[in-house]
N, CA, C and O atoms as a Tripos MOL2 file, in Angstrom:
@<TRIPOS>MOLECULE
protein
  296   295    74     0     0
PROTEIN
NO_CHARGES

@<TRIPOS>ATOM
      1 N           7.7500    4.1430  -20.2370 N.3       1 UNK1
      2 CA          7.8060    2.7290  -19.9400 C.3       1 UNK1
      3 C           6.4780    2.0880  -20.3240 C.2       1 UNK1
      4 O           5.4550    2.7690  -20.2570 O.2       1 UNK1
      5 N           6.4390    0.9760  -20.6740 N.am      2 UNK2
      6 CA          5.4490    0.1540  -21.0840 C.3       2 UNK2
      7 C           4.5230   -0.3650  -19.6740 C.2       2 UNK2
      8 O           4.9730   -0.3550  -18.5280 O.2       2 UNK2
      9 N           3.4530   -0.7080  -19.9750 N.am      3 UNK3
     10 CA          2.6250   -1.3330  -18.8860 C.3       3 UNK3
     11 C           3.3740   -2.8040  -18.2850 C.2       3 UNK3
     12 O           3.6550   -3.8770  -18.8210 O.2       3 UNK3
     13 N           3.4730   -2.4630  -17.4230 N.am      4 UNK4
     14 CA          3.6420   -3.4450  -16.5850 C.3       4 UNK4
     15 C           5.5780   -3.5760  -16.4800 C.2       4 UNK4
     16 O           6.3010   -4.5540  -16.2900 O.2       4 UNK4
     17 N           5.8240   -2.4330  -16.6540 N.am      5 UNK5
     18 CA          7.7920   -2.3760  -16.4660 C.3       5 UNK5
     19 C           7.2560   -1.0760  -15.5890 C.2       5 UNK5
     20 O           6.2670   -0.3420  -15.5740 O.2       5 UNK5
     21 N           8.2690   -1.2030  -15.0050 N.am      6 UNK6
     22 CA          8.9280   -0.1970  -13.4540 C.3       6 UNK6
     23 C           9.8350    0.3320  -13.2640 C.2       6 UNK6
     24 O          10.5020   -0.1520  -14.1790 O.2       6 UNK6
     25 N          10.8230    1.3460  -12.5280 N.am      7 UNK7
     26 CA         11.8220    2.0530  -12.5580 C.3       7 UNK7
     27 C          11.8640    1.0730  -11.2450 C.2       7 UNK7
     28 O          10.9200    0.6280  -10.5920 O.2       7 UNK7
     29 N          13.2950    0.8840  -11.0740 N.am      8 UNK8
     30 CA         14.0640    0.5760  -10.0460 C.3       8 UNK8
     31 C          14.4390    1.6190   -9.1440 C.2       8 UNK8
     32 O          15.1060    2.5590   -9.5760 O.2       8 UNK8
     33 N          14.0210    1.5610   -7.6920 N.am      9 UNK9
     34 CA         13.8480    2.8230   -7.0000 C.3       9 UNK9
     35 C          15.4680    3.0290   -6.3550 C.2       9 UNK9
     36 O          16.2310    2.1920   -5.8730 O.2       9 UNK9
     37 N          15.6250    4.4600   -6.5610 N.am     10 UNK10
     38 CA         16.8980    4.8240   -6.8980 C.3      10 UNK10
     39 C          17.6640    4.4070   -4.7540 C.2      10 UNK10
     40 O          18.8400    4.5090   -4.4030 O.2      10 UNK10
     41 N          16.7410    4.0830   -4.0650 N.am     11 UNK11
     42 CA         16.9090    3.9070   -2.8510 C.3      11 UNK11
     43 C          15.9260    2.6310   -2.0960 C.2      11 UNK11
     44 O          14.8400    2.2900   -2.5650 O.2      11 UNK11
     45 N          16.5460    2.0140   -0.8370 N.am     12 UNK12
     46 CA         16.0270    1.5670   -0.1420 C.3      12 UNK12
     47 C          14.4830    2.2140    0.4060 C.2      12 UNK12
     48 O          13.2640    2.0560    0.3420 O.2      12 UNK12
     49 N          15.2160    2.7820    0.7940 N.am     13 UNK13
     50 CA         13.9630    3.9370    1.6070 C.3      13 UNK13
     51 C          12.7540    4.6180    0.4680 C.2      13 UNK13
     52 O          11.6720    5.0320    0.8840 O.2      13 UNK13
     53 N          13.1480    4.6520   -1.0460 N.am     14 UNK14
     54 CA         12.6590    4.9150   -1.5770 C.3      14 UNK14
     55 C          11.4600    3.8480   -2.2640 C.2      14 UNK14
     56 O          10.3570    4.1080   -2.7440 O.2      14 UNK14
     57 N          12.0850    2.7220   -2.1120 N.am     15 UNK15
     58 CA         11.1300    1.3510   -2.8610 C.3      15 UNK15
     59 C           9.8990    1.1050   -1.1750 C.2      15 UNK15
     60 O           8.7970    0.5630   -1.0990 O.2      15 UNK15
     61 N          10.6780    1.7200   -0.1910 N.am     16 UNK16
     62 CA          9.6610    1.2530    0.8890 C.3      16 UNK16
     63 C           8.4520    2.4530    0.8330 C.2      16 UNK16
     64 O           7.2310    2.3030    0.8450 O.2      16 UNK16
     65 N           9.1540    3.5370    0.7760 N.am     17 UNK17
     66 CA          7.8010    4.7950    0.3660 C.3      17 UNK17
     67 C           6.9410    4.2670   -0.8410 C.2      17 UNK17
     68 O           5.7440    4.2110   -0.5590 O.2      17 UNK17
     69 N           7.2100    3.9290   -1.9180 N.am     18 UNK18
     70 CA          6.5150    3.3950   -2.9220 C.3      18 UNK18
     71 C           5.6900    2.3040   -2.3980 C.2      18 UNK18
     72 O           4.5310    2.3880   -2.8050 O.2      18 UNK18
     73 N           5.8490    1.5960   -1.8510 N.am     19 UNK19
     74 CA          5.3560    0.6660   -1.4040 C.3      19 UNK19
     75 C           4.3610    0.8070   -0.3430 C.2      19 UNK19
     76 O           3.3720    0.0750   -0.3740 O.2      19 UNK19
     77 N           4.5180    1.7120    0.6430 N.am     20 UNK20
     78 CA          3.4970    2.0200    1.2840 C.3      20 UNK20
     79 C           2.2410    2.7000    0.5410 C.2      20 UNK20
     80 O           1.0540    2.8600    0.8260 O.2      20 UNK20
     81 N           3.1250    3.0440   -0.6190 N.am     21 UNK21
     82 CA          1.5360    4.2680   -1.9390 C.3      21 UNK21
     83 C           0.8210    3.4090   -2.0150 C.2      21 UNK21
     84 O          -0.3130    3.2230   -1.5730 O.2      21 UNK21
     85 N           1.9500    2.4420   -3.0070 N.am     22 UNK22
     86 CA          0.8000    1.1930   -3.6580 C.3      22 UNK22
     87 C           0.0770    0.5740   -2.5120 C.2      22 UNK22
     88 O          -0.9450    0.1080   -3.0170 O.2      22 UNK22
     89 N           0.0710    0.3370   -1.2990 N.am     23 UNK23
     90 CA         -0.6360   -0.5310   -0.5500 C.3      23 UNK23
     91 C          -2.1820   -0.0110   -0.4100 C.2      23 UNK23
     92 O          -3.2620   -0.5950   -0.4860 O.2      23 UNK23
     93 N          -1.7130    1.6780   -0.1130 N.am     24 UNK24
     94 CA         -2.7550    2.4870    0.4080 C.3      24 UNK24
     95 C          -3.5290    2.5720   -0.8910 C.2      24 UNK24
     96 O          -4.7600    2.5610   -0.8990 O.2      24 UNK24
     97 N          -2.8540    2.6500   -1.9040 N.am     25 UNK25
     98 CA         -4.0190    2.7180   -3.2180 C.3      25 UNK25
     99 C          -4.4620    1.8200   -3.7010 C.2      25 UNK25
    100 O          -5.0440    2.0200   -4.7680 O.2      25 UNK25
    101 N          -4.4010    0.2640   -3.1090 N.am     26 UNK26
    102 CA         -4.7940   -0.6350   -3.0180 C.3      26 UNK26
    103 C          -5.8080   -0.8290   -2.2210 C.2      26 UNK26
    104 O          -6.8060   -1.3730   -2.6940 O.2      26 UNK26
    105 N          -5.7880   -0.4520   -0.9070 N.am     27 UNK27
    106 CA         -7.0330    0.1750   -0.1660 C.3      27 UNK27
    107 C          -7.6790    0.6450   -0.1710 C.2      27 UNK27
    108 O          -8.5420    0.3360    0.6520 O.2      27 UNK27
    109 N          -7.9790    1.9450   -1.1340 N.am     28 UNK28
    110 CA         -8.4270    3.0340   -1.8130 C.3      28 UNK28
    111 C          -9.1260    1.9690   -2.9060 C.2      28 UNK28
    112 O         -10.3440    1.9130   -2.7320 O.2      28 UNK28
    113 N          -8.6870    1.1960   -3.8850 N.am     29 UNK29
    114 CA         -9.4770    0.7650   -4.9560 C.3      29 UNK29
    115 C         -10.5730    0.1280   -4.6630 C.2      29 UNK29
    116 O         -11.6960    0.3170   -5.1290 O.2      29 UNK29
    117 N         -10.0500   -1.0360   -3.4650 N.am     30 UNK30
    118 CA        -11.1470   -2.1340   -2.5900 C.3      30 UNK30
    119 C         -12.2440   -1.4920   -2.0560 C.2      30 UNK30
    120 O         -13.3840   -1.9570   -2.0650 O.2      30 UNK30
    121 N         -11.8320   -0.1530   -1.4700 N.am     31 UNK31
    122 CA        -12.8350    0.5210   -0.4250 C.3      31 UNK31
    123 C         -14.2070    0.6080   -1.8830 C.2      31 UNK31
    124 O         -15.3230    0.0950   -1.9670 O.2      31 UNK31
    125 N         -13.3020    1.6300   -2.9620 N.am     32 UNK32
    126 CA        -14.5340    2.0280   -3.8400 C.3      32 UNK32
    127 C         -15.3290    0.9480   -4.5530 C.2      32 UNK32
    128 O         -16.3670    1.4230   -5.0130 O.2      32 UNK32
    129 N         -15.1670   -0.4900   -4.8240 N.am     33 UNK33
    130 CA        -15.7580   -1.9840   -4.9370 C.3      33 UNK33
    131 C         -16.4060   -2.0170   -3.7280 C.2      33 UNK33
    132 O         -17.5510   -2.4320   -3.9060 O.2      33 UNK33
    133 N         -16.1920   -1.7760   -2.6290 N.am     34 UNK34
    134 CA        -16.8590   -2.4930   -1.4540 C.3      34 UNK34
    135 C         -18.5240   -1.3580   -1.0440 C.2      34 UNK34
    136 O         -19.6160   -1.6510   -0.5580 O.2      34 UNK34
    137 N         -17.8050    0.1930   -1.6480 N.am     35 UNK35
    138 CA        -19.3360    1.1480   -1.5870 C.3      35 UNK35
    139 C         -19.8830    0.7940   -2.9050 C.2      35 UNK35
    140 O         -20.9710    1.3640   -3.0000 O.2      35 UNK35
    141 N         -19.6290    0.1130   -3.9670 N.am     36 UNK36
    142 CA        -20.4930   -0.2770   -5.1480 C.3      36 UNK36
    143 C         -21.2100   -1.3740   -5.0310 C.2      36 UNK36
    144 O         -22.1990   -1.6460   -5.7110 O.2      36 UNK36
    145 N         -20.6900   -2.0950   -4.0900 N.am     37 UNK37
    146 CA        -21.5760   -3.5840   -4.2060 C.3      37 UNK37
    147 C         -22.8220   -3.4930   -2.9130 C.2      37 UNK37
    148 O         -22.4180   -2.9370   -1.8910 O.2      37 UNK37
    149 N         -23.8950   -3.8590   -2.8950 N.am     38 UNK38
    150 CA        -25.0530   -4.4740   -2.3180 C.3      38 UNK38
    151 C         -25.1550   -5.6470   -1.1760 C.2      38 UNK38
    152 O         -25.7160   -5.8280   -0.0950 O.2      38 UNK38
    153 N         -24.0980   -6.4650   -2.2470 N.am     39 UNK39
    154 CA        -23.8530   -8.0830   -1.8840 C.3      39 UNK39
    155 C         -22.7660   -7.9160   -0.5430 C.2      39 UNK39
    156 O         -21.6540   -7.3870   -0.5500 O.2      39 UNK39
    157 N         -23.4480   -8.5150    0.5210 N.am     40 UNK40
    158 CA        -22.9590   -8.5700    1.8580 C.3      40 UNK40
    159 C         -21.7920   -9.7760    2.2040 C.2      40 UNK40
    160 O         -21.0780  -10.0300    3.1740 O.2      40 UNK40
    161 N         -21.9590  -10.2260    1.1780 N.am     41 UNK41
    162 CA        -20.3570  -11.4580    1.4500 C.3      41 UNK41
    163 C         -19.6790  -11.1010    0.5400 C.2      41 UNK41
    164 O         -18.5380  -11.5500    0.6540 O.2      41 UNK41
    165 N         -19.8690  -10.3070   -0.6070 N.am     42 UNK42
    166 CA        -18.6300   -9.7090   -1.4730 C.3      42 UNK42
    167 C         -18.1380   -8.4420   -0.4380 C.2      42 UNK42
    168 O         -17.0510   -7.8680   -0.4950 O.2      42 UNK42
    169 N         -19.2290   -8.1740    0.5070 N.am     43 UNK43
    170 CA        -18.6790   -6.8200    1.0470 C.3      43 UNK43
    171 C         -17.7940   -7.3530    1.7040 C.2      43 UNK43
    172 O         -16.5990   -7.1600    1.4810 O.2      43 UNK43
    173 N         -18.3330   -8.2610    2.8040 N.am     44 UNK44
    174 CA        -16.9660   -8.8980    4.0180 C.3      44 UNK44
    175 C         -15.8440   -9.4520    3.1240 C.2      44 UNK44
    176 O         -14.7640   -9.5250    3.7090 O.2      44 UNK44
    177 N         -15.8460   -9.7570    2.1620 N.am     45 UNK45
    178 CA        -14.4190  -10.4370    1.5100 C.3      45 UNK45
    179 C         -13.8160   -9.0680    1.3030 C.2      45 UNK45
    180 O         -12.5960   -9.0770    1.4710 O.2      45 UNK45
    181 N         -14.3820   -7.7690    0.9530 N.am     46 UNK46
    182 CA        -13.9360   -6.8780    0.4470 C.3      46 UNK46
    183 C         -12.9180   -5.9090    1.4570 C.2      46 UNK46
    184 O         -11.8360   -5.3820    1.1960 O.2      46 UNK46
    185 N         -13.7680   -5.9060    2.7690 N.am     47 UNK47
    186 CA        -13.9750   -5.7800    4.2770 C.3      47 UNK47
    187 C         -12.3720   -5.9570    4.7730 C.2      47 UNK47
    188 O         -11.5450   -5.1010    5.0850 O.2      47 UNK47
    189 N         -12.2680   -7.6550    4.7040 N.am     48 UNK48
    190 CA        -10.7780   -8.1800    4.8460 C.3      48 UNK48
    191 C          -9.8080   -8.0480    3.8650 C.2      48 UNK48
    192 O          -8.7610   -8.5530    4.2710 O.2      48 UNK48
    193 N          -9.7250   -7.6830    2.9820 N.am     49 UNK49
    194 CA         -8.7740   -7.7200    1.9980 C.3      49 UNK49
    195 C          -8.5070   -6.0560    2.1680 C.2      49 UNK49
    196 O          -7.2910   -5.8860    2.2410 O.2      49 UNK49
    197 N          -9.0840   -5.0440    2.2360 N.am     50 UNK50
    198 CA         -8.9350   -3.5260    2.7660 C.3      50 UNK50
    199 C          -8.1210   -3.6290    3.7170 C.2      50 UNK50
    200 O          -7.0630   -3.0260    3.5350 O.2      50 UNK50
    201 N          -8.2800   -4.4510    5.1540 N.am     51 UNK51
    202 CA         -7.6880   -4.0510    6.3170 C.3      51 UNK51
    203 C          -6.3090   -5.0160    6.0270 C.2      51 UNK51
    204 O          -5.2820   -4.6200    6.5780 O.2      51 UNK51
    205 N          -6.2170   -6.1960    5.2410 N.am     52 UNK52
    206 CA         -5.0000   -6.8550    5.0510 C.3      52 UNK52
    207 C          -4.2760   -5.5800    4.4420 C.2      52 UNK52
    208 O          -3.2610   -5.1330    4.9770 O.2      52 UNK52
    209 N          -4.9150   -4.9200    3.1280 N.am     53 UNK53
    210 CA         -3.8260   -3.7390    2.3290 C.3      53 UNK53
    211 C          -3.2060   -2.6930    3.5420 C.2      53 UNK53
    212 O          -2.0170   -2.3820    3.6190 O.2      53 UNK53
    213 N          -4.2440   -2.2430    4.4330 N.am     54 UNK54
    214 CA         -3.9850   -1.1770    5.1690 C.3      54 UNK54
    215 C          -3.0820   -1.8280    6.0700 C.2      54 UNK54
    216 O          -2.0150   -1.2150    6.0320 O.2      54 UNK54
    217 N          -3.0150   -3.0120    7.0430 N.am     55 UNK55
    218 CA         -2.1980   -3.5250    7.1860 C.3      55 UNK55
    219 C          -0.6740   -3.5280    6.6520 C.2      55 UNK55
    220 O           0.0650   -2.7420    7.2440 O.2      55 UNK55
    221 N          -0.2570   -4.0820    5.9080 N.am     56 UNK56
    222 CA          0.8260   -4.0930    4.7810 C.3      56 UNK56
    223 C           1.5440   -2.6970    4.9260 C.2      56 UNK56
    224 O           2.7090   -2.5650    5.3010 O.2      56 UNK56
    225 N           0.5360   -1.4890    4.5140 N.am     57 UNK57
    226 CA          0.7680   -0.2170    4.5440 C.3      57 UNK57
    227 C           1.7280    0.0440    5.6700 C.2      57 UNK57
    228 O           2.9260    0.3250    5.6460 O.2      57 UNK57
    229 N           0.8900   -0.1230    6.6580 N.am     58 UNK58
    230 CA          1.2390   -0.2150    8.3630 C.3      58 UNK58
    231 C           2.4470   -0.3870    8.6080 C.2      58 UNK58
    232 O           3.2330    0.4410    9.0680 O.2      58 UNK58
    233 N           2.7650   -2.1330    8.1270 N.am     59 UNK59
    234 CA          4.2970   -2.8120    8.5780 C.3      59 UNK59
    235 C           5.6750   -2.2060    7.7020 C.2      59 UNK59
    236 O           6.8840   -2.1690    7.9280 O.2      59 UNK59
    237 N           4.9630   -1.8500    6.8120 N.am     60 UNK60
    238 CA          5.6700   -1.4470    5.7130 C.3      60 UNK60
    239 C           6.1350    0.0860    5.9710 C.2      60 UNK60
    240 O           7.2510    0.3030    5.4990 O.2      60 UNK60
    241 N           5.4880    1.2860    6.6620 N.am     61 UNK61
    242 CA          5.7620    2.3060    6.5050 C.3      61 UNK61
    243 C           6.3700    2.4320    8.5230 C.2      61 UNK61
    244 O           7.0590    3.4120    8.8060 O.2      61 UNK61
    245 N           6.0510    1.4770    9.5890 N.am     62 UNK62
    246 CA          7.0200    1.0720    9.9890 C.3      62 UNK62
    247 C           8.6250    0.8190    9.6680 C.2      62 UNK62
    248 O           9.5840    1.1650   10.3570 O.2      62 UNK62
    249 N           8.6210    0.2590    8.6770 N.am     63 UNK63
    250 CA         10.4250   -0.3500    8.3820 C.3      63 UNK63
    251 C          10.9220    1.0380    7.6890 C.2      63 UNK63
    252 O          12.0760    1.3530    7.3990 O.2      63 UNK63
    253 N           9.8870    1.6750    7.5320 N.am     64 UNK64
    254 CA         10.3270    3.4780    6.4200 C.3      64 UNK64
    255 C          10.8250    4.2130    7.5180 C.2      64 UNK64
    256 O          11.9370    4.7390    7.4610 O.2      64 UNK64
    257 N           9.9720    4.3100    8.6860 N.am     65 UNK65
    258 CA         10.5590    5.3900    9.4400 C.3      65 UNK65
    259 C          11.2160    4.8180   10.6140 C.2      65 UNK65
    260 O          11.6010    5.6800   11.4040 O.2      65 UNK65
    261 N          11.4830    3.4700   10.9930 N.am     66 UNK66
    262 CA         12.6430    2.8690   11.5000 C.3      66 UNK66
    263 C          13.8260    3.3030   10.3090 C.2      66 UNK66
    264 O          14.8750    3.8060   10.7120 O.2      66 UNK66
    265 N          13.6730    3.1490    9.2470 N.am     67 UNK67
    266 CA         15.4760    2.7080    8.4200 C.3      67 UNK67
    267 C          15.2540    4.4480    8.1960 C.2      67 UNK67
    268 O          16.4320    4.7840    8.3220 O.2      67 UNK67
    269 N          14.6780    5.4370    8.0070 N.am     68 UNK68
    270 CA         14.6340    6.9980    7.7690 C.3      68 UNK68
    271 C          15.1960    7.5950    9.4780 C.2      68 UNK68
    272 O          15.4870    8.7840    9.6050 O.2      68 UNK68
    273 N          15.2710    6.8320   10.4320 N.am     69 UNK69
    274 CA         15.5160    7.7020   11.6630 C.3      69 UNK69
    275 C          17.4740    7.4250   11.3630 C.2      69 UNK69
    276 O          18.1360    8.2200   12.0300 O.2      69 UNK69
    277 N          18.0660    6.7510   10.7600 N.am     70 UNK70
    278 CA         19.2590    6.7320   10.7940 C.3      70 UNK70
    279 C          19.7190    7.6890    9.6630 C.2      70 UNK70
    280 O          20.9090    7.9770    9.5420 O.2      70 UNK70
    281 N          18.8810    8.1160    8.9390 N.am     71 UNK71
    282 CA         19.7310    9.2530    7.8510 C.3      71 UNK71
    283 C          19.2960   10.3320    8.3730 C.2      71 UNK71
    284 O          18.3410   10.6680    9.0720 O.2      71 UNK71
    285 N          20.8610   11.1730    7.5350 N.am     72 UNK72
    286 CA         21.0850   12.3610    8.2010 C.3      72 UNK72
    287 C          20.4580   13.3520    7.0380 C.2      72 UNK72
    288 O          20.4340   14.5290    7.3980 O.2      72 UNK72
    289 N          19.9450   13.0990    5.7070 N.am     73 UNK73
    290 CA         19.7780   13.5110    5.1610 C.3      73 UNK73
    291 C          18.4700   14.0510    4.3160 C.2      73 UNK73
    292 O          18.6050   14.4840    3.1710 O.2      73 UNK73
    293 N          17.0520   13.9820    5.0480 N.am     74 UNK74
    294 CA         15.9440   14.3190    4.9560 C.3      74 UNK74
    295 C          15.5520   15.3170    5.8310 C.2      74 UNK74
    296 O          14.3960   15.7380    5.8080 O.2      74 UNK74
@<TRIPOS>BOND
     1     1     2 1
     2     2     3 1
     3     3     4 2
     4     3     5 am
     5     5     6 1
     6     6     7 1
     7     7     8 2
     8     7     9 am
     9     9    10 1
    10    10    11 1
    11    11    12 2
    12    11    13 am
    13    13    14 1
    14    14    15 1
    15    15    16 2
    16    15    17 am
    17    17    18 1
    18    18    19 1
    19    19    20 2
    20    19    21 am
    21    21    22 1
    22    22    23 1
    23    23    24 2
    24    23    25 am
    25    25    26 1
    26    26    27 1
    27    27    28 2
    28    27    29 am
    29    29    30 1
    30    30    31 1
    31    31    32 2
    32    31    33 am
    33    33    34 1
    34    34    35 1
    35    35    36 2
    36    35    37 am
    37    37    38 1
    38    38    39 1
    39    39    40 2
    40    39    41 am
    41    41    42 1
    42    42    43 1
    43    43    44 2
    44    43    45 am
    45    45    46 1
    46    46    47 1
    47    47    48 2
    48    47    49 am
    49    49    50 1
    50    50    51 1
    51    51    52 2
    52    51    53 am
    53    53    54 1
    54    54    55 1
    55    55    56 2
    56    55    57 am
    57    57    58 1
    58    58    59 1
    59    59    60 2
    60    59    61 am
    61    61    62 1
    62    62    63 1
    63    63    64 2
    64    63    65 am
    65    65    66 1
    66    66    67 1
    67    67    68 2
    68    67    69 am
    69    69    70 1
    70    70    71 1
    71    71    72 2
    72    71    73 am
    73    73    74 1
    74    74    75 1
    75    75    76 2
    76    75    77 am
    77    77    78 1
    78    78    79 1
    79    79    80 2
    80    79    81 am
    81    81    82 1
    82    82    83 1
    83    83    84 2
    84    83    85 am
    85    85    86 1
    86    86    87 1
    87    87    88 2
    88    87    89 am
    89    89    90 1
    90    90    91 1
    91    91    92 2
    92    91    93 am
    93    93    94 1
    94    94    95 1
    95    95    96 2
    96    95    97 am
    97    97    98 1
    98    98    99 1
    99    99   100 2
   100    99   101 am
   101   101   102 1
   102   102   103 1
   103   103   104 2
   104   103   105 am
   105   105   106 1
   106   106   107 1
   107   107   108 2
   108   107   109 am
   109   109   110 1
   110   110   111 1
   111   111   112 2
   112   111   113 am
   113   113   114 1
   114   114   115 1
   115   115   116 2
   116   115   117 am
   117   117   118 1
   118   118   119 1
   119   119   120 2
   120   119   121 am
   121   121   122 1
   122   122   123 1
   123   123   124 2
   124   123   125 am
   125   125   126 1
   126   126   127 1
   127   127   128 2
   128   127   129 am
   129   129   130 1
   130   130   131 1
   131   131   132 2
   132   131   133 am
   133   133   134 1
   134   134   135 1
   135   135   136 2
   136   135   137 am
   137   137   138 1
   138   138   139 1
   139   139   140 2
   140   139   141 am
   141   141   142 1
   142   142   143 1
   143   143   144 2
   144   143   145 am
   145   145   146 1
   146   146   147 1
   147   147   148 2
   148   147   149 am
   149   149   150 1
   150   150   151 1
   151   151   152 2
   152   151   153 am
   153   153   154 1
   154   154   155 1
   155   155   156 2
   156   155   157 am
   157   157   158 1
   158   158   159 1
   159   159   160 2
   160   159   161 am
   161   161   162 1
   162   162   163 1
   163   163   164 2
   164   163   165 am
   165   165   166 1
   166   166   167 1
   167   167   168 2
   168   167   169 am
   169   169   170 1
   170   170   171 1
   171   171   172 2
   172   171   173 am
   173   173   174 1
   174   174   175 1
   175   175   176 2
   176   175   177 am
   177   177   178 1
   178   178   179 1
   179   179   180 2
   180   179   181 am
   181   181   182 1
   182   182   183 1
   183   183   184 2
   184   183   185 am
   185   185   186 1
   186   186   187 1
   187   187   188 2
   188   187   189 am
   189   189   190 1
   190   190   191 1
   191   191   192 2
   192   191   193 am
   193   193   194 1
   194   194   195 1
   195   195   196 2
   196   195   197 am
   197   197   198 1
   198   198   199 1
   199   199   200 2
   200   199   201 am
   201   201   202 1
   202   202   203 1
   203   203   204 2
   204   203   205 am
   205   205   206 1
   206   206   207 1
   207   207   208 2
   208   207   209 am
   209   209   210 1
   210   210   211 1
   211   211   212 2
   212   211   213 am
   213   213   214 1
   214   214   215 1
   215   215   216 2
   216   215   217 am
   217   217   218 1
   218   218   219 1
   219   219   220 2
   220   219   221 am
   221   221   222 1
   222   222   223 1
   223   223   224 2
   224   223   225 am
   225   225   226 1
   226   226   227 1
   227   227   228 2
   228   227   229 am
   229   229   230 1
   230   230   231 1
   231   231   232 2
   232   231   233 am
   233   233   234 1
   234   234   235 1
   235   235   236 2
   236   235   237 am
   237   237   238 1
   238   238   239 1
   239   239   240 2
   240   239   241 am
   241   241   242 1
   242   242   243 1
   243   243   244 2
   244   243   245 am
   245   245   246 1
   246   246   247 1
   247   247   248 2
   248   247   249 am
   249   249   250 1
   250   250   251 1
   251   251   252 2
   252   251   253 am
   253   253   254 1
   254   254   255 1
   255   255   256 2
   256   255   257 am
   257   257   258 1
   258   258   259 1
   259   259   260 2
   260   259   261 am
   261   261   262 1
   262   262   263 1
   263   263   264 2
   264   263   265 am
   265   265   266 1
   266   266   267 1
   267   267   268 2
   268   267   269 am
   269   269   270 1
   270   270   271 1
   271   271   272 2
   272   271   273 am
   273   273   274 1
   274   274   275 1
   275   275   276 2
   276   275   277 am
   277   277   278 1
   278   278   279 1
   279   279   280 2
   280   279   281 am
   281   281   282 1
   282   282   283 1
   283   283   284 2
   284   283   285 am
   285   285   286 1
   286   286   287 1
   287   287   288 2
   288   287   289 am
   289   289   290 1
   290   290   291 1
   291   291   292 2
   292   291   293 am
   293   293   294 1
   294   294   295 1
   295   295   296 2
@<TRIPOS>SUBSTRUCTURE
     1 UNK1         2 RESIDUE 1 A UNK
     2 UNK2         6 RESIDUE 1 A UNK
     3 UNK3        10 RESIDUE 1 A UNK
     4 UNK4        14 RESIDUE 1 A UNK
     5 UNK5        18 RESIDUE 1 A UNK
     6 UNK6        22 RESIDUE 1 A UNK
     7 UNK7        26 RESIDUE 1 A UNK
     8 UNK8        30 RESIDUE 1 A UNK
     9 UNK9        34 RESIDUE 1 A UNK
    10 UNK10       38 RESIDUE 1 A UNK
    11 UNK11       42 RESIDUE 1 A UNK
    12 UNK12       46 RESIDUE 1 A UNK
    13 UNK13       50 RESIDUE 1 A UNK
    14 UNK14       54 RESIDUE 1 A UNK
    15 UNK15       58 RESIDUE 1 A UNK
    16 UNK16       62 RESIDUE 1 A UNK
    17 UNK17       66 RESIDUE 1 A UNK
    18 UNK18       70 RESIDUE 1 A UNK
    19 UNK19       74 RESIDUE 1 A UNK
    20 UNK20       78 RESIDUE 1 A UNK
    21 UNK21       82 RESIDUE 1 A UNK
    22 UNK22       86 RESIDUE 1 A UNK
    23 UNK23       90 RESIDUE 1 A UNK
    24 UNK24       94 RESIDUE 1 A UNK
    25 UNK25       98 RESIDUE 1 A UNK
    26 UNK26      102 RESIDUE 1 A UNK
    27 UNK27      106 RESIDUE 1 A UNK
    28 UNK28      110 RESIDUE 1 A UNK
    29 UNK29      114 RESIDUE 1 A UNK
    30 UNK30      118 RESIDUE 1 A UNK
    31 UNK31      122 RESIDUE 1 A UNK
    32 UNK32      126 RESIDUE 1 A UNK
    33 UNK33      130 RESIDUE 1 A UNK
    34 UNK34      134 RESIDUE 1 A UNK
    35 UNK35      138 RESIDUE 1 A UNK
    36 UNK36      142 RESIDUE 1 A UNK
    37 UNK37      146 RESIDUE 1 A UNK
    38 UNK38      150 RESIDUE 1 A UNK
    39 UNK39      154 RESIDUE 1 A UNK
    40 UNK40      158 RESIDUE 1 A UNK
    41 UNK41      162 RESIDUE 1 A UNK
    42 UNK42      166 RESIDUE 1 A UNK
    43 UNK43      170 RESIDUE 1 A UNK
    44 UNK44      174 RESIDUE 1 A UNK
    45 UNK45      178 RESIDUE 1 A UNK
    46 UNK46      182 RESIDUE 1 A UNK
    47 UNK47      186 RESIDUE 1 A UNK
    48 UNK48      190 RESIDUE 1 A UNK
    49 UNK49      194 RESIDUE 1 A UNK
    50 UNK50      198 RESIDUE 1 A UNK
    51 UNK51      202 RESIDUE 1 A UNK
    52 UNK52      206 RESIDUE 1 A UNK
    53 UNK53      210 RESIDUE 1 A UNK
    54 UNK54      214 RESIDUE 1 A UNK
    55 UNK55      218 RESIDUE 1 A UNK
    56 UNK56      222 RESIDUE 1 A UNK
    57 UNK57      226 RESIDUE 1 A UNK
    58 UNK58      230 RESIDUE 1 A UNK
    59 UNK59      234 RESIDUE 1 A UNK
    60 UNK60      238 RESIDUE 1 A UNK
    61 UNK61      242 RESIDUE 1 A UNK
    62 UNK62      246 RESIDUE 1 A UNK
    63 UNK63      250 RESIDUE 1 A UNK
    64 UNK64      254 RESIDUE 1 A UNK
    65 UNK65      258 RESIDUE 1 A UNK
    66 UNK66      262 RESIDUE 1 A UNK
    67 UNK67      266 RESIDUE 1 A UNK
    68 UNK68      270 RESIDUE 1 A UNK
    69 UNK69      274 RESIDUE 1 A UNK
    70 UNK70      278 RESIDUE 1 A UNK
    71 UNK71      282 RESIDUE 1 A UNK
    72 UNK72      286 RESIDUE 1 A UNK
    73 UNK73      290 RESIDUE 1 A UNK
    74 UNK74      294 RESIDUE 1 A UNK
């Protein structure tokens, strides 16, 4: 696939696991910007935008193992 096209996740439960990756590796990218920089108001912008991703992660991998406690099949 080309940059910036995606597979359509073959499940519900499956686009919400993906989604919790990307959040956390979204968190993961910010964190490593936020130990490179010096600058103390790029850090706090950096600061909040980490705990918004990890957040996200959070609500998101919530609705995974709410909608995963009804299958019988994991």
């Amino acid at each position: 696939m080309g940059r910036g096209e995606t597979e359509m996740p073959e499940s519900y439960l499956d686009a919400l696991f993906e989604a919790v990756e990307d959040e956390v590796e979204a968190a993961d990218f910010y964190s490593e910007l936020y130990v490179a920089t010096q600058d103390f108001t790029i850090r706090d912008l950096l600061f909040g935008i980490i705990n918004d991703e990890l957040g996200h992660a959070s609500l998101l991998n919530l609705l995974y193992a709410k909608s995963a406690c009804g299958r019988r099949d994991y």
